[in-house]
Every structure is written in structure tokens, then in C-alpha cells.
C-alpha positions as CSV (number, residue, x, y, z in Angstrom):
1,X,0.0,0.0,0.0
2,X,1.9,3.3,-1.2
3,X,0.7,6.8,-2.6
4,X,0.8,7.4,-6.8
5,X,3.4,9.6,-6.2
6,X,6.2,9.5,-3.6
7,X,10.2,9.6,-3.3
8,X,12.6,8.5,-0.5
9,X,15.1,11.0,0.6
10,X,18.9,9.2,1.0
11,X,22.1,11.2,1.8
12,X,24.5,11.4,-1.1
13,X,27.7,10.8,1.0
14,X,28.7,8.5,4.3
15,X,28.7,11.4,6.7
16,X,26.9,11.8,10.4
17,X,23.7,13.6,10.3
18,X,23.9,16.9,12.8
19,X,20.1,18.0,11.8
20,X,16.6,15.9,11.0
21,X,13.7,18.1,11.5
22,X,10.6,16.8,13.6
23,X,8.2,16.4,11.0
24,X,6.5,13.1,10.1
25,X,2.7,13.8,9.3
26,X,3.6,17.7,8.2
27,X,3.2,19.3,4.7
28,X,6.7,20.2,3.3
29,X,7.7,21.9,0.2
30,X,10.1,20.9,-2.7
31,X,13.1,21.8,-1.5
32,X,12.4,22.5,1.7
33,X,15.3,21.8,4.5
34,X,14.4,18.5,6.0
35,X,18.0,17.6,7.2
36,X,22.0,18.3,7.6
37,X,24.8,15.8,7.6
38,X,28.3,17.1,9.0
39,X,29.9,19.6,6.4
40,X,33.3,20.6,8.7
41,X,35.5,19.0,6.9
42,X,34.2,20.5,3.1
43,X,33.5,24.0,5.2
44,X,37.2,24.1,5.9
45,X,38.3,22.8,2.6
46,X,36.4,25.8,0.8
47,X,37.5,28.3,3.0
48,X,41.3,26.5,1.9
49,X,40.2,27.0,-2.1
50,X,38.6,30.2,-1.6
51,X,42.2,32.0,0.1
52,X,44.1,30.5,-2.8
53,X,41.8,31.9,-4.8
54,X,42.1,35.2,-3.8
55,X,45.8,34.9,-3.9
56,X,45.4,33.6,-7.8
57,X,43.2,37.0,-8.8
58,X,46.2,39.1,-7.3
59,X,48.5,37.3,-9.7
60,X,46.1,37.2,-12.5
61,X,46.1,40.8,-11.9
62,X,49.9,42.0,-12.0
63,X,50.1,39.5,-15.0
64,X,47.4,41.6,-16.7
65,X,49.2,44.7,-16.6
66,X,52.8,43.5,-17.8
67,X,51.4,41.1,-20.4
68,X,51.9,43.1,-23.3
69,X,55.3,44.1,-22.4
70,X,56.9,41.2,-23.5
71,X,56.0,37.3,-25.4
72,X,57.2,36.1,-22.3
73,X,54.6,37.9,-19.9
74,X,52.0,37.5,-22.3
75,X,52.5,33.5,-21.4
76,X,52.3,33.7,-18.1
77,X,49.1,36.0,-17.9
78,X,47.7,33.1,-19.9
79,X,48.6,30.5,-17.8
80,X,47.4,33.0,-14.7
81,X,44.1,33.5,-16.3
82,X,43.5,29.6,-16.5
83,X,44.6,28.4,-13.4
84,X,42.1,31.4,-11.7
85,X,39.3,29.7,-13.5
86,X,40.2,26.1,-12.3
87,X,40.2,27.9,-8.9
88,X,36.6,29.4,-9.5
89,X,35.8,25.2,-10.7
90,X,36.9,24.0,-7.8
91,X,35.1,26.5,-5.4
92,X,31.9,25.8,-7.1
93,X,32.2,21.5,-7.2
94,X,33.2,21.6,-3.3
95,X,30.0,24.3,-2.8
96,X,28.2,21.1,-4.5
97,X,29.9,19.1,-2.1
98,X,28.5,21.2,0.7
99,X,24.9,21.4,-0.7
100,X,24.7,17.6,-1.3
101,X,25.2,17.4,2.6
102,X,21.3,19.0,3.2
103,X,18.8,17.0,2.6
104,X,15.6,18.4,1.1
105,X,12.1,17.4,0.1
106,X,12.3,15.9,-3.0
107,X,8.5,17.5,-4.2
108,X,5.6,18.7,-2.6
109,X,3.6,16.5,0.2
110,X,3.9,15.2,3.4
111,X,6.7,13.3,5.4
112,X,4.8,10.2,5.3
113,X,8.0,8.7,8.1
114,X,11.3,9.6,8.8
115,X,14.2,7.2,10.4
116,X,17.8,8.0,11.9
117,X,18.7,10.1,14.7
118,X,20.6,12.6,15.0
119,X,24.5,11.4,15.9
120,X,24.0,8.8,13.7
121,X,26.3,8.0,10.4
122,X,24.6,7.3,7.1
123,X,25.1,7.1,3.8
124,X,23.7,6.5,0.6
125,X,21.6,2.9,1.2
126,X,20.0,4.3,4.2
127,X,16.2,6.3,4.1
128,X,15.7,8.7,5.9
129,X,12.5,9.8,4.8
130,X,9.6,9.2,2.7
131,X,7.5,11.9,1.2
132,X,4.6,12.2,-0.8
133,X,1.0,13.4,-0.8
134,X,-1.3,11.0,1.2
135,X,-3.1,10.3,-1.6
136,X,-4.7,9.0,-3.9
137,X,-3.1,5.5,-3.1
138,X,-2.6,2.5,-4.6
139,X,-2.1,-1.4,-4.3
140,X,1.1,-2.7,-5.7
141,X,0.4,-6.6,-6.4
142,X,2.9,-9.1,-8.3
143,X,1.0,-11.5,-10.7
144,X,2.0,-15.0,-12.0
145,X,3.2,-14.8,-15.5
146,X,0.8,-17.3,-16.2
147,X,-2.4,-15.2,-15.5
148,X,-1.2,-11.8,-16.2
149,X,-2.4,-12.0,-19.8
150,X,-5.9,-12.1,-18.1
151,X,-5.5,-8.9,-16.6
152,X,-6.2,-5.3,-18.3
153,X,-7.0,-2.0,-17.0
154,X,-10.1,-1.1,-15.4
155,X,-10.7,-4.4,-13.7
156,X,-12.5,-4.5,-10.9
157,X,-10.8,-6.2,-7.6
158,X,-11.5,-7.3,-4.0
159,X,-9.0,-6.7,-1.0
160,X,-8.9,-8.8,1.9
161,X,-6.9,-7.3,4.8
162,X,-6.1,-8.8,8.4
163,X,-6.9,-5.1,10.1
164,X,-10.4,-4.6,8.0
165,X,-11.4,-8.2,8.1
166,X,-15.0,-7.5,8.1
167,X,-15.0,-4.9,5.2
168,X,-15.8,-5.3,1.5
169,X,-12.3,-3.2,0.4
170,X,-12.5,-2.7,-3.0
171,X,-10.0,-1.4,-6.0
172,X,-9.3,-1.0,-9.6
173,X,-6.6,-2.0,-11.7
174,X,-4.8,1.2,-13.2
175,X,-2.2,0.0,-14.8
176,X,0.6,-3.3,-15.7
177,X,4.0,-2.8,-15.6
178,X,5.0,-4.0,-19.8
179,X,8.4,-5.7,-18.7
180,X,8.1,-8.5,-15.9
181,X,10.9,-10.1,-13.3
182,X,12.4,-13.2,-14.9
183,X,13.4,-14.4,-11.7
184,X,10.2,-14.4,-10.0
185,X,8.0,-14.7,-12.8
186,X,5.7,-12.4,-11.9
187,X,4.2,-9.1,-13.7
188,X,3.9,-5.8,-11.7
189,X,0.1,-4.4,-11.1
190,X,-1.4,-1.3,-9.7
191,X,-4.6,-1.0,-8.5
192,X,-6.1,2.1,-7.4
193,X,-8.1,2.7,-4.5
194,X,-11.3,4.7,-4.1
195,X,-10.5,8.2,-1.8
196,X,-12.5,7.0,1.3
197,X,-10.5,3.9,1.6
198,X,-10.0,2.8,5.4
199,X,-6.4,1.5,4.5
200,X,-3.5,3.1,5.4
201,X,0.0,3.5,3.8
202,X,2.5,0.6,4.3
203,X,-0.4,-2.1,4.9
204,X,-0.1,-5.5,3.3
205,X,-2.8,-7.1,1.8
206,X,-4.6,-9.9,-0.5
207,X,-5.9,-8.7,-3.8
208,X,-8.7,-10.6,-5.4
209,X,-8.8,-9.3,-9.6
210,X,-12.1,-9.9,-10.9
211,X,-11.4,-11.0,-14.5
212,X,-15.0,-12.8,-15.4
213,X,-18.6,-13.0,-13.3
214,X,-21.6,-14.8,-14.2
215,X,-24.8,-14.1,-12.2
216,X,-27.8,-15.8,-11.1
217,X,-25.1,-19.0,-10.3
218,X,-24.9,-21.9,-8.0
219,X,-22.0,-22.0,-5.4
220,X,-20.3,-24.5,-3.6
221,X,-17.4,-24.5,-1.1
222,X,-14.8,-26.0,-3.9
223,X,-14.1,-28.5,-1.1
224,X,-17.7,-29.8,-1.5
225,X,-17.2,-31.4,-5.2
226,X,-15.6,-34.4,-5.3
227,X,-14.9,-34.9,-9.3
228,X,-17.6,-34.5,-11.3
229,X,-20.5,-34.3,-8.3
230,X,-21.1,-33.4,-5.1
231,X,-23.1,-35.1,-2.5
232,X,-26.5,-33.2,-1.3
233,X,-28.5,-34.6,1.5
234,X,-32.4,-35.1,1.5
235,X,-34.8,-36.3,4.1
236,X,-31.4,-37.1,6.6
237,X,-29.8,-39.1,3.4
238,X,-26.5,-38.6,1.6
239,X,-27.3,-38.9,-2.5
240,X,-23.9,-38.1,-5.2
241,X,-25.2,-35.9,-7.9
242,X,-23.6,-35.4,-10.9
243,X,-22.4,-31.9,-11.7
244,X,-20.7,-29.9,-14.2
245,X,-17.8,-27.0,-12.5
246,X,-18.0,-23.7,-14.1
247,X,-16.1,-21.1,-13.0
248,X,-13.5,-21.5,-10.0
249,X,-12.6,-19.5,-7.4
250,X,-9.7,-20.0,-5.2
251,X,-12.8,-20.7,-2.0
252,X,-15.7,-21.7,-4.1
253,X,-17.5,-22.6,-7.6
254,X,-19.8,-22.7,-9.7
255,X,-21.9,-26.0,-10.5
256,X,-24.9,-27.0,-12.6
257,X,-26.8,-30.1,-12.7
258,X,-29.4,-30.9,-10.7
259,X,-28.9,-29.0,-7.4
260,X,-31.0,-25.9,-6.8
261,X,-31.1,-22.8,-4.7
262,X,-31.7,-23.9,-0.8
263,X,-30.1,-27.8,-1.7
264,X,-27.8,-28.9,1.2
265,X,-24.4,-30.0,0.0
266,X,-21.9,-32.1,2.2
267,X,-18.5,-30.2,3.0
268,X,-15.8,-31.1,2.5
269,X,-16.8,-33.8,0.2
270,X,-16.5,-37.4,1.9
271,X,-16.0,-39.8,-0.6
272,X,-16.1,-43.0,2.0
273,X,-19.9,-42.0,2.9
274,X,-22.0,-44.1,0.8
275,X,-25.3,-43.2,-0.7
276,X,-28.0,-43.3,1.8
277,X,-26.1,-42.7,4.8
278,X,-27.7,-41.2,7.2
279,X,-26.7,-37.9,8.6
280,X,-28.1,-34.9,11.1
281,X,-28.1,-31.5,9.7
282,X,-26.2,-29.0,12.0
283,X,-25.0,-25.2,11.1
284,X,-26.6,-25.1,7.6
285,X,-26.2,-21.7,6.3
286,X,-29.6,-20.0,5.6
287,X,-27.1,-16.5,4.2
288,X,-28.5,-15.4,0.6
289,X,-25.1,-15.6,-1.7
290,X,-24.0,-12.1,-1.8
291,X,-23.7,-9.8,-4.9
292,X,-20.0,-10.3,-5.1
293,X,-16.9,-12.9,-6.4
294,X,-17.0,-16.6,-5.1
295,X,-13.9,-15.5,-3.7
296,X,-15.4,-13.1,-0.7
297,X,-18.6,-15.5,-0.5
298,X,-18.6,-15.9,3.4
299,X,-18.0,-19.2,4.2
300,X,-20.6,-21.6,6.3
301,X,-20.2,-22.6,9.8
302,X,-18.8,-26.2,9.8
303,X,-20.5,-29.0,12.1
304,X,-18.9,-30.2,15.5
305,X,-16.1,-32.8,15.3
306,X,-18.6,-35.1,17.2
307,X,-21.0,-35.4,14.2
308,X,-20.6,-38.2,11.2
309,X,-19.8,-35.0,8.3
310,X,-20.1,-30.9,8.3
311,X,-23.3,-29.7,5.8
312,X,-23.4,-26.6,4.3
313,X,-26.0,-25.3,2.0
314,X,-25.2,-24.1,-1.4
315,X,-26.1,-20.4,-2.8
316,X,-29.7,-20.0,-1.5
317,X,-31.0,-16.9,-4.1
318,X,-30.0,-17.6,-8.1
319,X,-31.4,-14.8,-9.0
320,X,-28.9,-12.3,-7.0
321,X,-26.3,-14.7,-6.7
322,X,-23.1,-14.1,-8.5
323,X,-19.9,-16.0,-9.2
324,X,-16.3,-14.7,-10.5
325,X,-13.4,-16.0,-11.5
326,X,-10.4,-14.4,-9.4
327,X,-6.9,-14.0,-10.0
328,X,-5.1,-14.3,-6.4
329,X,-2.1,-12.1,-5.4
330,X,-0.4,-10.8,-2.5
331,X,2.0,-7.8,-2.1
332,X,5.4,-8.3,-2.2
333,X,4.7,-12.1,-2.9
334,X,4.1,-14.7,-5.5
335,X,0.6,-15.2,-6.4
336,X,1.5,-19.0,-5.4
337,X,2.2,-17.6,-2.0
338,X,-1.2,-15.9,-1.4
339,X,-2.8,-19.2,-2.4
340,X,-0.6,-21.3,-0.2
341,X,-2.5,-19.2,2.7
342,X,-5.9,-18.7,1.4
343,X,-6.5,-21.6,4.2
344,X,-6.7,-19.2,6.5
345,X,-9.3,-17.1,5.7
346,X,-11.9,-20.2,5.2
């Protein structure tokens, strides 16, 4: 999670920083002051450049008034004249020097966080701040190489984060990086985030891309089909039903066949319960499907331990209910990764 537009702030040189101004959370100018790193030893080296300096202009002076006396003094007033301007070079590279030592805001914003202290000696790999305007913000997601050729601007995703657990966070995608990391095999998205989102910069969390829905769909915890059916229970008995998979979703999917809205489904499938056995209902959900991806389809309360298998009803309304395909991915990770721990969230 990261504003559009932001820029760290690293010294130039290894030197220990004298001054760092108190300002996370403040608006800041380009270019204002935000820091100082010890300049004594470039301070005394100008002063050093500027005296011989001053010495060179005298010079360049008496040479200027007996150069056209002779070939001879001609030469040197040349060679005067040249070394006074190496002199002025010098000044100005070691005032550089000096003015690389202050650190500044890179553009106009707020110090989103500063690190160091003051005493402390730093150099060119270490931040010490981070600046930028609040927002608007963005996701920054990697995407298997594999799936990123489903993936175009103006897609519509879901977020799930750990802090906003029961919130529907939503985002769209704004753009794809054009060159991916061959190493990771993974493409680069951003997704933008609407202004009055709850998340806050620096958060991690798991993006959902919506890259095809169908509505008025039948959905099943994916652990509920067992091949090509699923088993449904009726009057206390387990039946298999055949059924055709439509669109998956890294939690749940889509089935047809002949299992309507309100059917109860077994799940997590159990393949050694035969046909007619008999089971007790427990924790059914009675939850309309909502309007939103299989992905973020709140999943059912399982049955005690104690009892011979967990039921769960499939989507209750077809008419509202709607089922997407996904594309998992997690900041800073693999999409592989995010799937590894989708676990957790069931």
C-alpha cells in the first residue's frame, strides 16, 4: 500500500547527520530543508580553495598589466588566467559538495516517516524519509506470469486485509507494468483505491482481480465437489449428484446439474460415505449468496467434530447470486504464496 506519487530522501555521502527536523505527518515543500549531515571537513576545505583563490586573482592581476610588455609575460598571464578559472571550478564543485550534505524534500507533500537520529552515520543505502502526498493511493500486487495475460486496465478487484477483516475493500486495476521479473515470474500491477478507503499506507494485503462473473449462479465451497458431483443430502440421506464445475474460485465454484437454490451440500466432500447414509443436519447456512466474487462468499459454519460429516448449504437466491473468476495475489509475494494461505481465511 503506497501513494501514486512518492520519493525516499537518502544522503549522497557517508557522513553523520547533525540535523533531521521533527516532522513526520507535516506538509513540506520541494526543497524545503528536512535535514544536515556534518559539512566541517568541506566548510574548511572551501575556506582552503577560496584563500588560494584570492591569492590567484592578485597574480592574474599583476600579470594583466605587464602582459603586453613582452611574449614572455604574455604566457604567463595566460597561464594565470587559467589556473584562476580552475580555482573558480573548484570552489563551485566543493559548494556542491556542501549542498549535497542538506537534505531536502524531494517534491511537494507530506513526510509520510522519517528514520535516523541525530549522531548517527549514514550514507547512501540508508532512508531517511519518505515523502509524498497522502493520496490517492494504490495497491502494488505481483502477478504470476501465467495469468497476467488475463488482466487489463479497469478491472475491478477485491481486497482482503487482516486489520479490516469485516470490510468489503475494494480497488481498480490502473495499470501493468509492460516488462516482468524473470526471476520471480511475476508481472507488476497497480490497482487504485477509491479516496475514502480505510487502508493506510505501508499495509499489506490480499488482492482478489475480478477478471470474469456470471450471475444468477450456483455456489459451492470447492471442497464440496468431489470430481464430477457433489453429494446433497435429502430427508437425513446422503445422495452423489452429478455436476458440471463452471467457474472456479480460489474458495468456491460454480456448478450445474441438478442442485438448486436452498439444496444442502456435504462439505468437505466425503468420498467413503455411501449413498443413503444417514446424517443430522447441523450449522446449515440459511445466508443469501451475496452480490459479489465466489472468492469473498462468506464461508458456512462447519458441524462439530462429534458429528458423522459438516453440511453446508449451497447459494440460497439464483437470481442475486453471483460467481467470478479471481486471480489471487499478495503484495510483495508470489501469487502461489497468497494461495498457499488462502487456508486461513476459510
Amino acid at each position: 500500500m503506497e501513494p501514486e506519487r512518492w520519493a525516499k530522501v537518502v544522503p549522497l555521502q557517508r557522513r553523520r547527520v547533525v540535523e533531521l527536523c521533527r516532522c513526520e505527518g507535516q506538509a513540506v515543500k520541494a526543497g524545503q530543508v528536512l535535514g544536515r549531515q556534518d559539512d566541517a571537513e568541506e566548510v574548511s576545505a572551501l575556506h582552503e580553495l577560496e584563500i588560494n583563490n584570492e591569492q590567484l586573482a592578485r597574480d592574474l592581476d599583476r600579470a594583466s598589466r605587464d602582459r603586453d610588455k613582452s611574449e614572455a609575460q604574455k604566457t604567463e598571464y595566460e597561464q594565470r588566467s587559467t589556473q584562476f578559472e580552475q580555482s573558480k571550478s573548484r570552489i563551485n564543485a566543493q559548494k556542491a559538495r556542501i549542498d549535497s550534505l542538506v537534505l531536502r524534500a524531494p517534491l511537494d507533500g507530506m513526510v509520510l516517516r522519517r528514520d535516523g537520529e541525530i549522531g548517527e552515520i549514514v550514507g547512501p543505502t540508508d532512508v531517511l524519509f519518505w515523502v509524498g502526498p497522502p493520496a490517492p493511493m494504490q495497491v502494488v500486487a505481483e502477478i504470476n506470469e501465467e495469468e497476467i495475460t488475463r488482466i487489463v486496465a479497469g478491472q475491478k478487484a477485491f481486497l482482503r486485509s487482516e486489520a479490516f477483516s469485516a470490510q468489503a475493500l475494494r480497488a481498480t486495476v490502473s495499470q501493468i507494468t509492460p516488462k516482468g521479473d524473470p526471476t520471480r515470474k511475476t508481472f507488476r500491477v497497480y490497482l487504485r483505491l477509491p479516496g475514502d478507503t480505510p487502508l493506510r499506507i505501508g499495509m499489506t494485503v490480499e488482492v482478489n482481480i475480478i477478471y470474469r462473473e456470471k450471475t444468477a449462479a450456483i455456489v459451492v465451497p470447492a471442497e464440496a465437489v468431489a470430481g464430477d458431483a457433489v453429494q446433497v443430502v435429502g430427508s437425513g440421506k446422503i445422495q452423489r449428484v452429478p455436476i458440471t464445475v463452471g467457474i472456479r474460485g480460489s474458495r468456491n465454484v460454480e456448478i450445474s446439474g441438478d442442485v438448486s437454490k436452498g439444496t444442502t451440500v456435504l462439505s468437505p466432500a466425503r468420498a467413503e460415505l455411501a449413498d443413503g447414509t444417514r446424517v443430522r443436519v447441523q450449522n446449515v447456512s440459511g445466508k443469501p449468496a451475496q452480490d459479489a466474487p465466489a472468492d469473498v462468499t462468506p464461508a458456512p459454519s462447519p458441524a462439530p467434530d462429534r458429528e458423522p460429516a459438516a453440511v453446508v448449504s449451497s447459494a440460497d437466491d439464483a437470481d442475486n447470486a453471483v460467481i467470478s473468476a479471481a486471480i489471487s495475489a499478495h503484495v510483495d509475494s508470489v501469487v502461489n504464496d497468497a494461495r498457499r494461505n488462502v487456508g486461513k481465511y476459510r
